[in-house]
N, C-alpha and C positions, 0 to 999 in steps of 0.2 A: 598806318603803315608799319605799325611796330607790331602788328599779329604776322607780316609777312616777314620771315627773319632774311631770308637772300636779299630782299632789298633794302629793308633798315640797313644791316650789316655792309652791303657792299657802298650804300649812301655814308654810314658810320668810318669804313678803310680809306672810301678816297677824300673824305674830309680831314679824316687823319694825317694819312699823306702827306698832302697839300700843307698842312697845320707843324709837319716836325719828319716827314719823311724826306729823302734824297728829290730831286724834281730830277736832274738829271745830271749825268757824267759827260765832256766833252774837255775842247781845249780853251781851258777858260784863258790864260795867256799864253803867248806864241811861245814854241815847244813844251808848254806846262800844260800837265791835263791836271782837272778839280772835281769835284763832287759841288752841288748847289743846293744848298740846305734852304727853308725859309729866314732862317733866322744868319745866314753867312755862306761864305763860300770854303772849301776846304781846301788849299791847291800848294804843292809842293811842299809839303810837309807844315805847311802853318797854316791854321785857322784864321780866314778874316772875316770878322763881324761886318755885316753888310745891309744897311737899310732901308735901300730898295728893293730889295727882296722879297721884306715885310709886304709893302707895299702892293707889288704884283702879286702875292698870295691873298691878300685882302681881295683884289678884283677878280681873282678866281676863282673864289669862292663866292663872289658878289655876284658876277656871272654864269659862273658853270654849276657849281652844288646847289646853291637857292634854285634858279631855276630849275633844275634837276628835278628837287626835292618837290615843288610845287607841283611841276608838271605830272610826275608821279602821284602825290595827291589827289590831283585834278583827274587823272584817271580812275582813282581810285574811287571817288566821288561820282563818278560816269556811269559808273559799272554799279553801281547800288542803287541807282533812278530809275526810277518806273517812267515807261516812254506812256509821252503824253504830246496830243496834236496842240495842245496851246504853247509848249513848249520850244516848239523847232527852231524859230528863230533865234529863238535864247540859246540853246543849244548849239544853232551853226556859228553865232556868234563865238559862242565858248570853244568849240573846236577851232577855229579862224585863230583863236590868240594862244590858241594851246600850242597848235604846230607853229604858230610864227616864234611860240618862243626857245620851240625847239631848234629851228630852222637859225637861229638869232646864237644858240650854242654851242650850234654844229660850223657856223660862220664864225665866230668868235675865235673858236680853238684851232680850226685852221692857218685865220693869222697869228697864235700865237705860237703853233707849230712850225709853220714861217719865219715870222723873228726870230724863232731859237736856233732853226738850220741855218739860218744868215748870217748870226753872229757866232756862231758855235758849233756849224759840220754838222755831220751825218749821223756821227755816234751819240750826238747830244740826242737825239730824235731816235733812237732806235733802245738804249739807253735810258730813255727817261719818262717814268712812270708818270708824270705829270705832265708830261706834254704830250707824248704821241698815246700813252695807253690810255690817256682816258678816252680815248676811242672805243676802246672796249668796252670802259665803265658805260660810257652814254650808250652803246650800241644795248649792253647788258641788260641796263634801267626801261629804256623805249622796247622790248621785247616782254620782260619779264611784266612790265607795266599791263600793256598792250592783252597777254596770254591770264590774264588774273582771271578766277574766277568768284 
């Protein structure tokens, strides 16, 4: 994956992110808006350290980057096979779990896109580079994957 630099690098950004970037802006208490860092929240001019924050960054990247990463892999390793009739069921097998675990990340970020508009409005989601853009990232990964040659 790392001879294809778009996707190491865009794999590399949103693990970054995720890892020390903004997840997103909204009103984190009533009439306060914050910033939501992994490591704390930022809101009305003081910093508070926050450690479930930690925690929901840990399963999104347990969820959403790992798979990511593999799935990417997994295609990458598709595309370098020589088709062979002994193979097909192994094969539909491996495609079966490939997309279920796309399918499983696209389901995933939804409700976490969900629980952010529910606790947090409209701007948190519009706003916030970890929860609604990595729509982008996953849409970016599953195309650029997919067009490799």
């Amino acid at each position: 994956m790392a001879s294809h630099n778009s996707l190491f690098y865009s794999h590399l950004a949103y693990t970054t992110c995720v890892a020390a970037g903004p997840w997103f802006v909204g009103e984190v208490i009533t009439d306060h808006w914050g910033v939501v860092f992994s490591f704390g929240v930022y809101v009305a001019g003081h910093f508070l350290p926050e450690g479930t924050t930690l925690i929901y960054a840990f399963f999104q990247l347990l969820l959403v980057s790992l798979p990511l990463i593999v799935y990417t892999a997994s295609l990458m390793k598709d595309g370098s096979q020589t088709e062979s009739s002994v193979f097909q069921l192994r094969r539909f097998v491996s495609v079966l779990i490939r997309e279920g675990v796309l399918a499983w990340v696209v389901v995933y970020q939804c409700y976490t896109v969900y629980v952010i508009y529910q606790s947090y409005g409209i701007v948190s989601i519009l706003i916030g580079p970890v929860c609604s853009w990595s729509f982008i990232y996953i849409l970016f990964v599953v195309v650029k994957s997919r067009t490799l040659k």
